[in-house]
C-alpha positions, 0 to 999 in steps of 0.5 A: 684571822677574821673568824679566830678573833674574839672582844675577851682576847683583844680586851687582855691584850688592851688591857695588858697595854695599858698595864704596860704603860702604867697608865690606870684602868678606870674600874667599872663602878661599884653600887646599883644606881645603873640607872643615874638618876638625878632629882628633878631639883638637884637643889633638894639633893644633900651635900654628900649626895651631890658628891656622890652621884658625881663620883658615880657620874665620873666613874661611869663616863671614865669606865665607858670611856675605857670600853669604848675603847677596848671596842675601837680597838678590835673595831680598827683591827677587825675592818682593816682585814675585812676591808682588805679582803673585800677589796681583794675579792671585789675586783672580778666582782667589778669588771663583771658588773661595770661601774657600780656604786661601793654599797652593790659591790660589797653585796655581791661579794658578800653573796659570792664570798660567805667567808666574809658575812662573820667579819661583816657580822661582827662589823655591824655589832661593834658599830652598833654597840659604839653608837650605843657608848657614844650615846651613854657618854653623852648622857653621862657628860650631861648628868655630871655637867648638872651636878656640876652646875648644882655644885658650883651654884652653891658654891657661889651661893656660900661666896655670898653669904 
């Protein structure tokens, strides 16, 4: 199964679920400001841009969020069979080399086993790219809670006056 899976199928199959469930699917947002850049000032932004780079913010984080986990998903299924079949082929691997710490097992099974370095492969991809999400959530968490922050200031200010 390990070498027939692919991130296309097991994002139909997610996206189908949710589907299912009638649950929305975040889309990914619309316009060029990939880069979400926010004024050194926000202050300086108009009303209407303010919105605007919420609503962009918001749909960033909701669309990331959905890829994450899309990614999760084929992560969950990829290192339940990989793991599985580390397990199975490290047992002479550990009565040959006696006690060995879970890292030097996992190499020599790699070196005896090459079925497995495509799931260890894709392994590392989908681990890397979720700290990759995680961090773009992050930033996109902490760009909306600025605007968010300008946002409420003002609307404090308008309270005042």
């Amino acid at each position: 199964m390990i070498d027939e899976f692919n991130a296309n199928e097991m994002y139909k199959q997610v996206t189908t679920k949710i589907e299912k469930l009638g649950l929305p699917i975040p889309p990914k947002p619309v316009g060029n400001d990939t880069d979400m850049k926010l004024s050194a000032d926000p202050s300086n932004m108009t009303s209407s841009e303010l919105g605007t780079k919420l609503s962009k913010a918001a749909a960033w984080f909701g669309h990331c969020q959905y890829l994450l986990g899309v990614l999760e998903s084929e992560l969950t299924l990829l290192e339940a069979e990989y793991n599985l079949k580390l397990n199975l082929a490290s047992i002479p691997v550990r009565e040959r080399l006696g006690r060995q710490n879970g890292a030097v097992i996992e190499a020599a099974v790699l070196e005896e086993n090459s079925d497995l370095m495509p799931a260890y492969t894709r392994r590392a991809e989908l681990l890397s790219i979720r700290e990759t999400f995680t961090a773009r959530l992050n930033i996109y968490d902490r760009f909306y809670a600025a605007l968010s922050r300008e946002q409420s200031r003002r609307e404090a200010e308008m309270r005042v006056l």
